[in-house]
MARDOTOR-799378 format. One record per atom (N, C-alpha, C, O): x, z, y. Coordinates in pm, whole numbers, padded with zeros to 5 digits, always signed. Each point is the difference from the previous one (the first is absolute). Layout:
N
XZY
...
***
This chain:
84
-09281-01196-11475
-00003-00050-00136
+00098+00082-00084
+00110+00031+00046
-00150+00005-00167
+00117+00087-00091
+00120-00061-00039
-00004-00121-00025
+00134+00193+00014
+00058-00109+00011
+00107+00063-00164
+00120-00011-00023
-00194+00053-00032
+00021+00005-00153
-00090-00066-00085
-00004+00038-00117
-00091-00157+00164
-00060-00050-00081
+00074-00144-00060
+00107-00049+00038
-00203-00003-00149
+00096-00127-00037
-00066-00062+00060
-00122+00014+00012
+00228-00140+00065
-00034-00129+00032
-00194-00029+00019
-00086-00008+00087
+00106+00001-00265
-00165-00057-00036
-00068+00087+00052
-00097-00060+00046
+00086+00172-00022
-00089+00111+00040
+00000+00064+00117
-00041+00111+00034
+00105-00216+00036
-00031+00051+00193
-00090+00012+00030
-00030+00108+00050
-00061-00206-00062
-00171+00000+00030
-00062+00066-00008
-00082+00041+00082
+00104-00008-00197
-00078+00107-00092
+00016+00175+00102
-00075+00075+00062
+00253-00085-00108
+00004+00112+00048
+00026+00050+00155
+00033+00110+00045
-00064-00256+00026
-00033+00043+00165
-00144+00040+00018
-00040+00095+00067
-00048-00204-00153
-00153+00087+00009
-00023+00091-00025
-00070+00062+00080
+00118+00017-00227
+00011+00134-00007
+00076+00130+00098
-00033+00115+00030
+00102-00167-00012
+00078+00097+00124
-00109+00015+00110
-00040+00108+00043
-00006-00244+00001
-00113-00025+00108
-00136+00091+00004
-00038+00072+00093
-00031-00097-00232
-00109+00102-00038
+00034+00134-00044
-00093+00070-00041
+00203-00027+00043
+00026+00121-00040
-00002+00088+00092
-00044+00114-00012
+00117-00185+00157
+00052+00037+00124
-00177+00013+00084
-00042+00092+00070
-00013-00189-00103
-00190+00019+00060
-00048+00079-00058
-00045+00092+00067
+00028-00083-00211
-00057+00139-00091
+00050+00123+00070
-00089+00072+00046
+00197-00039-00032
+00048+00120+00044
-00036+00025+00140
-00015+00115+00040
-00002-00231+00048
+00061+00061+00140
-00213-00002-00011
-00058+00075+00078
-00015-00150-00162
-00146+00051+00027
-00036+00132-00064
-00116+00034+00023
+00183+00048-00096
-00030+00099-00076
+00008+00078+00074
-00097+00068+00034
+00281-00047+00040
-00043+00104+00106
-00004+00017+00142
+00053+00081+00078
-00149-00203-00061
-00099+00015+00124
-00169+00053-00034
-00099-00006+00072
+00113+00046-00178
-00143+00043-00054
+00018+00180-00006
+00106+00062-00010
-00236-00010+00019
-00014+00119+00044
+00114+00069-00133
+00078+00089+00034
-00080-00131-00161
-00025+00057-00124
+00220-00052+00016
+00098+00065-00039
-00103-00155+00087
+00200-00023+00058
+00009+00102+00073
+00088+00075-00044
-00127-00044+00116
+00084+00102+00148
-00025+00099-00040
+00062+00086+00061
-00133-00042-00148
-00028+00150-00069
+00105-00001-00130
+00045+00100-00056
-00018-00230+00023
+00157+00042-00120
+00121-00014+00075
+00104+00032-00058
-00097-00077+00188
+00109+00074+00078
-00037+00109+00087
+00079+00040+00085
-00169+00000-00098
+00002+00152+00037
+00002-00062+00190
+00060+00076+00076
-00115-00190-00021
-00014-00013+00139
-00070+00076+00058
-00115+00009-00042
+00142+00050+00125
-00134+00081+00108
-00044-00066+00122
-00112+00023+00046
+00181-00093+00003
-00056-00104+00070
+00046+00000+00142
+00095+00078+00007
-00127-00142+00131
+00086+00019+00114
-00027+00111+00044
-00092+00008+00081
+00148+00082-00111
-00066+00143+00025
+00169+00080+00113
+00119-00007-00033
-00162+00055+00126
+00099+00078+00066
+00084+00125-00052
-00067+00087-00055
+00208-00065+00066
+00087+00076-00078
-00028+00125+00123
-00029-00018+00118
+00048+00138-00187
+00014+00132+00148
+00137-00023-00010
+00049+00018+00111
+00051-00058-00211
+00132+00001+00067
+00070-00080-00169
-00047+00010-00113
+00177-00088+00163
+00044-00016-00083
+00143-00007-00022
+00057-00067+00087
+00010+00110-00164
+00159+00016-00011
+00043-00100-00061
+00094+00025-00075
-00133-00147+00078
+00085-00078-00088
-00014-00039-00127
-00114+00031-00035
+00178-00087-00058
+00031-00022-00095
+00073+00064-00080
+00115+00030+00034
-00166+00005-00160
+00081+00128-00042
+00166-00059-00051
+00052-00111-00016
-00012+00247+00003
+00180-00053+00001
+00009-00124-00135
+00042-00116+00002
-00105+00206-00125
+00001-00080-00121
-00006-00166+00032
+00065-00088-00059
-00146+00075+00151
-00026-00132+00052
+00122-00057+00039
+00063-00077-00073
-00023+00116+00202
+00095-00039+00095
+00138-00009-00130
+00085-00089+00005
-00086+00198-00115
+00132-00008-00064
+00002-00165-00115
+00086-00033-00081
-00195-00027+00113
-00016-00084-00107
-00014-00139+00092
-00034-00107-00051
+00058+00120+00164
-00014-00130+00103
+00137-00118-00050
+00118+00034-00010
-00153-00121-00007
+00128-00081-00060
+00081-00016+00126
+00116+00040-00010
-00150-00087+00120
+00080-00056+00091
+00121+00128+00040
+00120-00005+00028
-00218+00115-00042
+00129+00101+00034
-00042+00058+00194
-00002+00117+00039
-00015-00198+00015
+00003+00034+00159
-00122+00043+00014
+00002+00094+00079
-00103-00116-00114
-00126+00057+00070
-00020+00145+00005
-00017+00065-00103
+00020-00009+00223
-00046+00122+00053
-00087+00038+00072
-00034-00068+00097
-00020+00181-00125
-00117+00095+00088
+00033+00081+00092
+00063+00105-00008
-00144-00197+00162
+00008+00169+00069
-00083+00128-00035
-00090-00010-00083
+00109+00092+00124
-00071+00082-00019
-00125+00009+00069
+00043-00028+00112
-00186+00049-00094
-00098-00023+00117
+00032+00130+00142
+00077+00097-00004
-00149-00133+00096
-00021+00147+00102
-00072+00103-00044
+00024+00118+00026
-00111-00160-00092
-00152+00070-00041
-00063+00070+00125
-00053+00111+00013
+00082-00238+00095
-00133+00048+00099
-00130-00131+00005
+00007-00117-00036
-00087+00173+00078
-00123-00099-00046
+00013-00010+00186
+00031+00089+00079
-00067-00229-00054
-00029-00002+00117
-00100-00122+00047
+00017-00121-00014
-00167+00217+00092
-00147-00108+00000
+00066-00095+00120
+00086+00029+00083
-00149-00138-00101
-00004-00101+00087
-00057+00092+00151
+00036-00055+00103
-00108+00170-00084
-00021-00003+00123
+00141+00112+00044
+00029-00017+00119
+00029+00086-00164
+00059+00088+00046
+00157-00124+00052
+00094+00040+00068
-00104-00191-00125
+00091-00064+00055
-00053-00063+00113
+00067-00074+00073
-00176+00099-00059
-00032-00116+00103
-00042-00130-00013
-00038-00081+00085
+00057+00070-00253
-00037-00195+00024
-00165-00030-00047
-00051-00096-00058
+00007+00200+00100
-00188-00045-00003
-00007+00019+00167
-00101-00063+00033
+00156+00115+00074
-00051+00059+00087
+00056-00139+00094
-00060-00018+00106
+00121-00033-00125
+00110-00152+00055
-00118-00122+00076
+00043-00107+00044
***
């Protein structure tokens, strides 16, 4: 519920918060949403470094860090756990 509304207008403005929060979260689950965030979809990375620094320099908490990856790709058979 907002909690800058007056008194008289909680109702009001919890339903609005309510339908605003459904309008949006149905907009972009629609083809014409995930194409204005630019989604590509569950699609596999060939490799990824992270989060860029700009990012990491703007983290509020301060502690969150990245390892760096291996950048080795490794198939399920060359470990063994299809052959088990």
């Amino acid at each position: 519920m907002p909690k800058r509304s007056k008194p008289e207008f909680k109702t009001a403005a919890a339903f609005f918060a309510r339908y605003r929060d459904l309008t949006a979260g149905g907009f972009y689950t629609t083809p014409q949403g995930t194409n204005d965030l630019k989604y590509i979809g569950n699609v596999p990375l060939a490799r990824f470094d992270g989060p860029p620094p700009e990012v990491l320099r703007k983290d509020r908490c301060g502690s969150c860090t990245f390892v760096k990856p291996r950048h080795r790709v490794t198939s399920w058979i060359e470990e063994n756990s299809l052959r088990r």
